[in-house]
N, C-alpha and C positions, 0 to 999 in steps of 0.2 A: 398930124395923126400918125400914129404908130402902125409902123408894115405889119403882117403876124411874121415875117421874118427873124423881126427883132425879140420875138421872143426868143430864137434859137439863138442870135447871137445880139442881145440888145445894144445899143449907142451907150453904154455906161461903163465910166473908165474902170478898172479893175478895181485898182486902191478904195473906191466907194465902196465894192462890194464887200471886199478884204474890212472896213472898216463896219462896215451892216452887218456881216457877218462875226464879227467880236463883238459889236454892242449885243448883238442877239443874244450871243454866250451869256454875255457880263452878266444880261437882267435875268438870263436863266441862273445863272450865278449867285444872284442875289435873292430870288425866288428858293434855289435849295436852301441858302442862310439861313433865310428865314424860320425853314422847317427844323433845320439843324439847331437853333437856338429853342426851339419851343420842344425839344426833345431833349436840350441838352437842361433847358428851366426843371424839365420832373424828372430827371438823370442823374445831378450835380449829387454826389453827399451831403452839400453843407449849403444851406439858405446864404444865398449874397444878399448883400445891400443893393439896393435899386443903382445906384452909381454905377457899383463892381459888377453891375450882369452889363449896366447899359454900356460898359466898356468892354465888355465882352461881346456886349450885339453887332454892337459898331464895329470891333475886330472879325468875330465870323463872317461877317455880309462884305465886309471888305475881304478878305482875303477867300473866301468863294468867289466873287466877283471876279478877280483874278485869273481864279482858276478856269471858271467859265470861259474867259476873253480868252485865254492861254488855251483850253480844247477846243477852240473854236477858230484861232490864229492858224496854228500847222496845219490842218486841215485846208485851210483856205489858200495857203501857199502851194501845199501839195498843188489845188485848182490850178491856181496860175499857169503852173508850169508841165500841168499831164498832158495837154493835147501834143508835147512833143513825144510821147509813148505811144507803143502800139495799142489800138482799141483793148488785143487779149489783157492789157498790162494795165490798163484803166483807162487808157489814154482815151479823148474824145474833143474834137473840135470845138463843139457848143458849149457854149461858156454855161447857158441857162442848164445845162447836164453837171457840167463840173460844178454849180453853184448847187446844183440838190445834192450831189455827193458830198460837197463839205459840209455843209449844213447837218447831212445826216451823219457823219463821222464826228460832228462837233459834238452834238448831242450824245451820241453813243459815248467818247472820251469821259466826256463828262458824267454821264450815268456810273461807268464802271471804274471812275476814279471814287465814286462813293460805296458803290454796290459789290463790284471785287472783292477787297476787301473783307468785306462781309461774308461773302461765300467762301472765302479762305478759311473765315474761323468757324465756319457752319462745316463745311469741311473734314478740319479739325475735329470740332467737338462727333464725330459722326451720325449729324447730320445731312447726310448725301441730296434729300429732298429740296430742303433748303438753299442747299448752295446752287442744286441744277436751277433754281427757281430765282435766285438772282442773275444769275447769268441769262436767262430766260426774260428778266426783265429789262435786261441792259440790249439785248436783241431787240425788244419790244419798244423800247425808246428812241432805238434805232428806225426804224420800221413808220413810229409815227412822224420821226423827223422828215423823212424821205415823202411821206405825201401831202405834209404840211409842206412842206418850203414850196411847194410847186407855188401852193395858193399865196402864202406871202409875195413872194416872187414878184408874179404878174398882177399883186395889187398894187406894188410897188410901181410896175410897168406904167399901169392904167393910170394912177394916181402921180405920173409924173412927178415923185419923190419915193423915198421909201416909206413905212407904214411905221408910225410911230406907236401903235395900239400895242405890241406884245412888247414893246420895250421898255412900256409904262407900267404895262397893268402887272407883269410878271414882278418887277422892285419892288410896286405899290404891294404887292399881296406880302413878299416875302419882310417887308418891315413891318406889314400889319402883323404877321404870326411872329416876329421879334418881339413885338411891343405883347401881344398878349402872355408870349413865354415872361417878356418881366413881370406882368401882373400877378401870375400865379405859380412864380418861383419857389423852389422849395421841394426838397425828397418828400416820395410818398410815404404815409403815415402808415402803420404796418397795418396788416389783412386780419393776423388771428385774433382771439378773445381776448382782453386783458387780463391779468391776472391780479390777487390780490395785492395789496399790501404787504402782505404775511411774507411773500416771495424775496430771499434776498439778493440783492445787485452783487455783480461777478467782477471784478478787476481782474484781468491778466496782463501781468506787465514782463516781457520778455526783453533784454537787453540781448544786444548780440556779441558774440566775442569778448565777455565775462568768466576769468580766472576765478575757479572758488578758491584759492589763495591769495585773493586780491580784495578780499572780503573783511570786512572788521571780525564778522560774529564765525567766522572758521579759522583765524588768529593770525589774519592780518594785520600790517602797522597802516594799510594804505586807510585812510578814513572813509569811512563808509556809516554814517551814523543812522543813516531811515533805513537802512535794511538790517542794520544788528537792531535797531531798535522792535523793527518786526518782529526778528530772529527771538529775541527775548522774550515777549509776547507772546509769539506762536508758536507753529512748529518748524522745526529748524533739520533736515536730510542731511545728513555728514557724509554719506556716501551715495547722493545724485547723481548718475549718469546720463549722456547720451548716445545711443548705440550708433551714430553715426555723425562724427562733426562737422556738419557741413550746414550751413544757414535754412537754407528750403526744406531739406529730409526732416533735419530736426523740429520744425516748425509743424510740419506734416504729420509726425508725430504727434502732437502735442494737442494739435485738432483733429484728430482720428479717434485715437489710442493704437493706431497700430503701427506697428516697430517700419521702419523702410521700406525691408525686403518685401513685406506684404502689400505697403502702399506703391510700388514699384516707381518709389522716387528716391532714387538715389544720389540725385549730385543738382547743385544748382542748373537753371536751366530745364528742367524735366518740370510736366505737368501733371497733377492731383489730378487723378480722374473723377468726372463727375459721380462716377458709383460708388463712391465710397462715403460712407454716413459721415455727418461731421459732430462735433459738440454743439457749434453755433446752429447747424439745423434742427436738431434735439430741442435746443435753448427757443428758435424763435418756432417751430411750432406748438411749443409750449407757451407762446405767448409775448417774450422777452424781448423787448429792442435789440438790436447786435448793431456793433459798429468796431469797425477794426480803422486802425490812425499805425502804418508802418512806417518807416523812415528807409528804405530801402529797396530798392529792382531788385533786388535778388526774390521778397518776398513782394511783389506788385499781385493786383487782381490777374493776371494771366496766368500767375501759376497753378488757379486753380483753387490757391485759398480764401478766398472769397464766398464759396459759396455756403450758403446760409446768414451773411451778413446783409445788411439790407442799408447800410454805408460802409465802402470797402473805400476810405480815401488814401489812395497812395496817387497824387497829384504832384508832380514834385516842382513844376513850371513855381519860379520862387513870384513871377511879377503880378503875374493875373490868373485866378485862381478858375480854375475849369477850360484855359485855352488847351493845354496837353491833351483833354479829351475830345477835340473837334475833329473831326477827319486830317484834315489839312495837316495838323499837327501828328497825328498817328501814320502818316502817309512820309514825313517829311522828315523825322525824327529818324527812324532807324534808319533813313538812307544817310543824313547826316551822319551817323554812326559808323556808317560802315569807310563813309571818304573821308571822317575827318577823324581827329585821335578825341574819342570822350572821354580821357584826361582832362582834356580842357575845359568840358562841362560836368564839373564834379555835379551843379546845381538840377543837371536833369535826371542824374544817377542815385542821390539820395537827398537827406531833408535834414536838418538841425533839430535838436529836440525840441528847443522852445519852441517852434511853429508847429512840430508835432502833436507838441501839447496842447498847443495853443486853440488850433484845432478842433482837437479832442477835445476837451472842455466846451468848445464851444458847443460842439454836439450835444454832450452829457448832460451839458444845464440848460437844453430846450427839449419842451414836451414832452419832459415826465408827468406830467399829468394832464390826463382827460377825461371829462365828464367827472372829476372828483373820484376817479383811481388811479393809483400812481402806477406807472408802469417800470416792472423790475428792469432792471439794463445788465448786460451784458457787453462789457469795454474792451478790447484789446489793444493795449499800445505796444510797438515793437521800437524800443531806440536805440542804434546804432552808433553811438559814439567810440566806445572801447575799440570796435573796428580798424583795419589798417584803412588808410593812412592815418595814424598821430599826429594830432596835432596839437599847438599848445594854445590851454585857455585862459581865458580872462577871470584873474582872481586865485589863480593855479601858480604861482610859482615855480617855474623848475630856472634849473643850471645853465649859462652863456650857451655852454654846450650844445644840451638839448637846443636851445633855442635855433641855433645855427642849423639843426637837422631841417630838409626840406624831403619829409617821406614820400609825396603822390611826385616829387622829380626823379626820388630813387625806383618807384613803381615802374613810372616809366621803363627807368633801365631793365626791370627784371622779362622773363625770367634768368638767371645765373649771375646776378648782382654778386658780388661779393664785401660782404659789409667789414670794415674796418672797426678794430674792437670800441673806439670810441664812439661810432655812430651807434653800435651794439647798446653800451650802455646807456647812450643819450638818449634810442629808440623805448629802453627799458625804461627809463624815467619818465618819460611823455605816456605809454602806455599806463601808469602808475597815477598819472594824473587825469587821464581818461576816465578812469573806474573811478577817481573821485568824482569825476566833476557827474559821470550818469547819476551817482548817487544823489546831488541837488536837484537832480530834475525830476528824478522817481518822489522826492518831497513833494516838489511844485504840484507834481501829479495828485498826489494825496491830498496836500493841501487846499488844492481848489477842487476837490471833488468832496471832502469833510464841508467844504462851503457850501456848497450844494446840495448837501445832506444827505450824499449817496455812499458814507460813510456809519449809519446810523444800524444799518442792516447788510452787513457787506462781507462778502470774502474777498482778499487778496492775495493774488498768487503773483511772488516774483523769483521769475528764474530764467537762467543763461539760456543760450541754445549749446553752445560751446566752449571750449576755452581756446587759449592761443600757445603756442612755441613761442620762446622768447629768447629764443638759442639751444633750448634743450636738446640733447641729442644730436645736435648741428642741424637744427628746423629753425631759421628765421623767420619769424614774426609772420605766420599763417598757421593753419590747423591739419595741417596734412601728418599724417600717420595717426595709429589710435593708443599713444601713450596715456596715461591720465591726465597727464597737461593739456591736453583736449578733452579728454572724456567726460571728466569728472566739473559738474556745474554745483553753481549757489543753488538753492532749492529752498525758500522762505513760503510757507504759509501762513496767515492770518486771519483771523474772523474776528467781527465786533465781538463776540462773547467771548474770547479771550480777551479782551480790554489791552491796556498798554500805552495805547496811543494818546499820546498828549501828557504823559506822567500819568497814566491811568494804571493802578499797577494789573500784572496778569492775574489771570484765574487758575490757579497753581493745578486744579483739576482738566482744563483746557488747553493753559496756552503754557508757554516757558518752557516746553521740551526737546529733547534731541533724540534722536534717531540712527542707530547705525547699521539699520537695514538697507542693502539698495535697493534705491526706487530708481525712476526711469524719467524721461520727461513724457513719453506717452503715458505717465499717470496724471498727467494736468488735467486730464478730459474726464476721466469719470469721478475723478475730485471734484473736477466744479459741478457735474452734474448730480452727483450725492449730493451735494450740501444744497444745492435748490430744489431735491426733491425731484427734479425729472428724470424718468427713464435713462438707466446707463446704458454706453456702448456695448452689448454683448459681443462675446466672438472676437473680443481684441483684446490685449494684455495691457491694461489699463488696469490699475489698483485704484480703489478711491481711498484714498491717504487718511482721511479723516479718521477711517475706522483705527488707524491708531493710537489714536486718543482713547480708545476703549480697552485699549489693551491686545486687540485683533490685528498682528501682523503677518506680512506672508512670511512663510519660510523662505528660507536663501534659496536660491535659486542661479545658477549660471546664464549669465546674458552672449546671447551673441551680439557682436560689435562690429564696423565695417569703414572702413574709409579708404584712404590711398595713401600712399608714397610717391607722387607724380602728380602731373599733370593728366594722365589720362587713367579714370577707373576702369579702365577695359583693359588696360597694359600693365595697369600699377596697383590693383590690387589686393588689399589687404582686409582681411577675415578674422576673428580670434572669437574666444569666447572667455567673455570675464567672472568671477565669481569675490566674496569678497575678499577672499586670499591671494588669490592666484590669477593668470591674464596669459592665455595661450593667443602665440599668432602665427597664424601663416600670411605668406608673399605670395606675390601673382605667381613666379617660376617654382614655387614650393617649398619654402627653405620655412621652417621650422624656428619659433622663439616661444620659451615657456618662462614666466616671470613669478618670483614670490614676494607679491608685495607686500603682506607682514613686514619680512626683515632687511626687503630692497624694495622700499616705496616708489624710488626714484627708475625702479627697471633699466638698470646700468648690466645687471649680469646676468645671463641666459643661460637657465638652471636643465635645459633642456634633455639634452644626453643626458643627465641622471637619472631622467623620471619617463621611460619612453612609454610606462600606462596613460602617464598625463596626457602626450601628444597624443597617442590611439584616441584617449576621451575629446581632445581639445579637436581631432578630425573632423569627427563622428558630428560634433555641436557646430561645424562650421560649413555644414552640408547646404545650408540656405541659403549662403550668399550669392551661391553660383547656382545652382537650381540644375537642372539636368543638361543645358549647354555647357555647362562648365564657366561661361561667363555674363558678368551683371549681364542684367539688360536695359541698356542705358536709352536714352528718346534722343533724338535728332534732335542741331540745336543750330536755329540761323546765323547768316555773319552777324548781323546786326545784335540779336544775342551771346554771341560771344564778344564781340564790343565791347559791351556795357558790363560785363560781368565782367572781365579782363582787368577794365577801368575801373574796376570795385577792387580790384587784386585778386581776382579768383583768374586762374587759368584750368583751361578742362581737352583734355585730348581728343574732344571733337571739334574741337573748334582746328581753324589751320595755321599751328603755330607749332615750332621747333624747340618746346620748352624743354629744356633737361628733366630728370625727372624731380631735383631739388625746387623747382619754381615751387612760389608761393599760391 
């Protein structure tokens, strides 16, 4: 018969308790899986197969499991060893005291290893209530662990073993709510009305780090046959810009209509704020499925472009498709990043087209139809090939040379690599065959989307974000400064009524024309929105392109432009304003360049002191960049986001690195 003594310090060796106390975690462990799996079955973008989730069930509930036993472990050793502390310090004699304190510590860990998190980005997005209200709960977890354990405790006591009842029934619930997340897997099906028929499906296919001298149909030798074939077809922009080269800004653009400065995202790394209208929310409260398929962290769902799409897959985990979005993994990842070089994991940093596509497709050709109307779609593919690092493909042919190049080991080295003229050229040939080979994928894309008949009634728009240096000016192989080598992108639109496609010839009243007005890539947004008939973005400089076709173009116009010469836009820089003659720039320290691109396309000589009306004008237009502090205003950016980005080849002056200012 048990003293009541032994409740304060019961006859039971410690290690039992150490190990009751992680079984308890583990089945709390697997009880949150459980929850995490039937949130992540109506979360996923893209329907798994019954296999592909239950290998993902069996991975969540395992590795919470873990987690559990792990917030439940330290805590428990702390016990062991506090009664040699003073009382103020936690210290306490009775084991039955030190065993509710771990218990509740274990519990608490474990809440706000799921729930932190969360209030981070509740936080963030400012939401203040929210985040107090996780934290709030993680107290509260706390709270109920502390007057449960007493009663576990001393059931244990009485029942002369421990209580097997919450170790069972906590597993058994969380594989029952795994097992029902498999039955009813699958993203939610959209909320608005549907819309006709009549409505046409929107292709946006953006490539990243696409030269428009790299282009067949702007008088390239590099092959490019599905986009001059567009070009021919449709409408073809000879003078496309982007006013800022950089992967995010330009992208932000592009789903806005508005130029950077206004979207105050100026360099990779920064986040779209939620107030800002987007095309895809235009598009899906009109009705439209949205789905965007990136290949890249630079444009992931956290920066913000995501919203109004209703599958935002940027998944990059190559093995098992939805584990990156599990806590564990969102927890585990950027610390990986920070201790270890993500160099090494190109595979968590971006995607291959074909899986991109692959994807995508598989999205596009489910559930277009219900109840006998089709619903119009709205596609976004972003592919990344062209991109540093180079590399060589399969079926692409280049030189011993090139082949010998190892670009993501020379990344490493940068920033202040110094390339040797044959890597120069060898970089230049692999880059050359890059643009060919996105050109086969942007087909693939087409062509299994003409399979599925989302070509029948369809706009496509394909266009760069940027261009690249490829020695120009002494800029290796990145987009830093804002010469035309950067600025100026491909710009191909298309519509089935201009025909074309498949030897269909064009409709010499629609399609087959060129353009040497500049346009912008913040004209993508209210392009696609004319041509589907929904409400354009007012209030933003957006052109809808289309009305070209009528003979309705804008007047020329001077663009302001923006990028850097450095690693950091706070330090580095640069401003101008371009027009289609002429390309004024100012430097971070103020130094002055005016260019005539008419009769120096290439801006080799700075015509400036001749024309000092031009600089007064070129001032005056370059007043936004800096805004009344004088400079950007750039967003705070974590280690672990400079990591990744880094490992992309982007370096940024918030991050803490000693890059000269020539880094890529």
């Amino acid at each position: 018969m048990l003293d009541p003594s032994d409740f304060e310090n019961p006859p039971v060796p410690f290690a039992r308790i150490v190990t009751y106390l992680c079984s308890l975690g583990a089945a709390t462990g697997v009880f949150v899986g459980g929850l995490e799996c039937l949130a992540l079955s109506q979360s996923l973008p893209l329907r798994t197969s019954l296999g592909d989730f239950a290998l993902l069930g069996v991975t969540v509930l395992a590795m919470d499991a873990i987690v559990g036993g792990l917030c439940a472990f330290f805590p428990a050793l702390w016990a062991k060893f506090s009664d040699r502390l003073p009382r103020a310090l936690g210290g306490d004699a009775r084991l039955f005291r030190r065993y509710q304190v771990a218990f509740s510590l274990g519990v608490m860990l474990l809440a706000a290893f799921f729930l932190l998190p969360l209030a981070r980005e509740l936080w963030r997005s400012e939401l203040p209530r929210g985040a107090i209200g996780m934290c709030f709960l993680v107290v509260l977890t706390g709270a109920m662990g502390w007057f449960n354990s007493g009663y576990w405790f001393r059931r244990w006591l009485v029942g002369a073993g421990p209580a097997l009842g919450y170790r069972v029934v906590m597993p058994v619930l969380g594989v029952v709510f795994a097992l029902v997340g498999a039955l009813v897997r699958g993203p939610a099906g959209p909320t608005q009305a549907l819309l006709s028929a009549a409505q046409p499906n929107l292709v946006l296919v953006t490539i990243d780090t696409l030269r428009r001298d790299h282009v067949g149909i702007y008088g390239s030798l590099v092959p490019t046959p599905t986009i001059d074939e567009l070009g021919r077809a449709g409408l073809v922009f000879d003078d496309a810009i982007t006013t800022i080269p950089e992967t995010l800004p330009s992208h932000s653009a592009m789903l806005t209509g508005n130029q950077p400065a206004r979207n105050n995202v100026l360099s990779n790394g920064d986040k779209l704020s939620r107030g800002h209208l987007t095309v895809t929310e235009q598009l899906a409260a009109a009705g439209y499925r949205t789905g965007a398929f990136v290949s890249s962290f630079a444009v992931d769902g956290a920066t913000g472009l995501d919203q109004g799409f209703q599958v935002y897959d940027d998944d990059f985990f190559p093995w098992l498709r939805g584990l990156s979005s599990t806590r564990v993994a969102r927890v585990v990842l950027p610390l990986l990043m920070r201790v270890a070089n993500p160099t090494d994991f190109p595979f968590l940093l971006e995607r291959s087209s074909p899986e991109t596509l692959r994807r995508a497709l598989e999205w596009s050709g489910s559930d277009i139809q219900v109840d006998s109307t089709i619903r119009p779609t709205f596609l976004w593919v972003h592919l990344f090939d062209p991109h540093a690092p180079y590399e060589p493909r399969e079926g692409f042919p280049v030189s011993e040379e090139a082949l010998a190049i190892d670009h993501r080991a020379i990344l490493k080295q940068e920033p202040g690599y110094l390339y040797r003229p044959e890597e120069v050229a060898g970089l230049q040939e692999l880059y050359r065959q890059e643009c060919a080979y996105v050109d086969t994928q942007v087909k693939a894309l087409l062509d299994g989307l003409k399979a599925q008949g989302l070509l029948e009634h369809a706009m496509v728009i394909v266009v760069a974000d940027h261009g690249e240096s490829l020695g120009q000016h002494n800029i290796y192989f990145n987009h830093h400064g804002i010469y035309d080598d950067v600025l100026r992108v491909p710009f191909v639109v298309w519509t089935t009524d201009m025909g074309g496609r498949d030897g269909l010839p064009a409709n010499p009243d629609l399609g087959g024309k060129r353009f040497s007005r500049t346009v912008t890539t913040a004209d993508v947004a209210n392009t696609l929105l004319g041509y589907s008939g929904v409400s354009p973005l007012t209030g933003t400089q957006s052109n809808d392109l289309m009305s070209f076709v009528q003979g309705v173009e804008n007047t020329d116009t001077s663009l302001t432009v923006q990028g850097r010469d450095g690693a950091s836009l706070e330090q580095a820089q640069l401003c101008g304003v371009r027009s289609p003659n002429a390309k004024y720039v100012r430097q971070q320290d103020g130094t002055e360049h005016l260019f005539d691109l008419v009769n120096d396309p290439g801006e080799l000589h700075d015509i400036g002191p001749e024309h000092p009306e031009a600089l007064e004008l070129g001032r005056a237009g370059t007043r936004i960049c800096s805004g009344a502090s004088g400079k950007p205003k750039t967003q705070a950016l974590g280690a672990d986001e400079c990591a990744r980005l880094q490992a992309l080849g982007y370096t940024d002056g918030r991050c803490a690195t000693e890059a000269p200012d020539d880094a890529p």
